[in-house]
N, C-alpha and C positions, 0 to 999 in steps of 0.2 A: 121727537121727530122735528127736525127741521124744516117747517116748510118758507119757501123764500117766495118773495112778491114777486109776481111778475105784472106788467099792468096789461092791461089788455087791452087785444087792435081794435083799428078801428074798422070797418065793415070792408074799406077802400083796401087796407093791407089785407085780411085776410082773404079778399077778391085774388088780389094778383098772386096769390100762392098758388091757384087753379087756372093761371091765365096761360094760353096757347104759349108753348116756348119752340124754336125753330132751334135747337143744340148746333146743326151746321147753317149757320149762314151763309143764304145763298142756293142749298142744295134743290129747295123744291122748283125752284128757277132754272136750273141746269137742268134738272128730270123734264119739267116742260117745254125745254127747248129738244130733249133727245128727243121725246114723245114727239114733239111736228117734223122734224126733221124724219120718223122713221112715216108718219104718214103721209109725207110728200113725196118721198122714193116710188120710184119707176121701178120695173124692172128690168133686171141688164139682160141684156142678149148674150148668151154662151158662145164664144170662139168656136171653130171646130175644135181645136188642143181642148178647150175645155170642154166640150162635151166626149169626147173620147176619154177625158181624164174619169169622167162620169162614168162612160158606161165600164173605164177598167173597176171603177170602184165597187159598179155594181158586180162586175162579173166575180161568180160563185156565191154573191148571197141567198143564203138560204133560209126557209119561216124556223124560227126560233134564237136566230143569229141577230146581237144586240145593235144597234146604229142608230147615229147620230144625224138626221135629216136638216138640212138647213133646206128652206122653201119659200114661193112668194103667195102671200095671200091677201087680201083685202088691205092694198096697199103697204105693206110691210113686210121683212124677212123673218120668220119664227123661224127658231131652232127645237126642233122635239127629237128625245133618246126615247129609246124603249127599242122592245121586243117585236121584230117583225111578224107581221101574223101570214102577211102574203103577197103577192102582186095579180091584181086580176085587169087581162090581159083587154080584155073587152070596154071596161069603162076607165082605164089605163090610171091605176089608183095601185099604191101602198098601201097596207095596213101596218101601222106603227103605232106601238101604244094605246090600240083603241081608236085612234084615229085614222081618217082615208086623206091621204094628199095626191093629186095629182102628178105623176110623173112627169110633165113638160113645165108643172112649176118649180120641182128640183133642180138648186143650184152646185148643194153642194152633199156628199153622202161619204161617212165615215163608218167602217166595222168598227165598233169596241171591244176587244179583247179582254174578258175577265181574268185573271190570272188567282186564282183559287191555291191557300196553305192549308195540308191539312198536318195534321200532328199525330 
């Protein structure tokens, strides 16, 4: 068997084998600027057009009908998809994926259409 010398590091080189590496330059920089930027947002005021756009979007959803909620919450817009469970008319809330959003914080609401192959 061949064995070949290698010399061996010193504590400094084999340190920086394990040291923190950033592969995109710059990217945690940019995610930190999105991150204030989404917690300084206000929220916008809906047009009449846009809330009519609203309510056609809601009109004939039904619990178990899949959509994509865009909404304002603790200073920011989340986007959640899932499975409507309801609308309860009294504490004026959706349920979506387990979650309750409030309907005057909805901006924006899309059905998604699953489209199923069977063989």
């Amino acid at each position: 068997m061949d064995y070949r010398y290698r010399p061996k590091m010193s504590r400094l080189q084999r340190a920086k084998q394990f040291a923190p590496f950033d592969a995109l330059d710059g990217l945690s920089l940019a995610l930190e600027k999105v991150r204030e930027e989404h917690i300084s947002a206000e929220k916008v005021q809906l047009s009449e057009d846009q809330y009519d756009e609203l309510n056609r979007n809601f009109d004939g959803v039904q619990p178990g009908d899949r959509l994509e909620i865009k909404y304002f919450e603790d200073g920011e817009y989340v986007t959640v998809t899932g499975i409507m469970s309801g609308i309860d008319t009294e504490s004026m809330t959706i349920e979506i994926g387990g979650r309750k959003v409030y309907l005057d914080s909805i901006s924006e609401v899309r059905r998604i259409i699953e489209i199923g192959y069977h063989l």
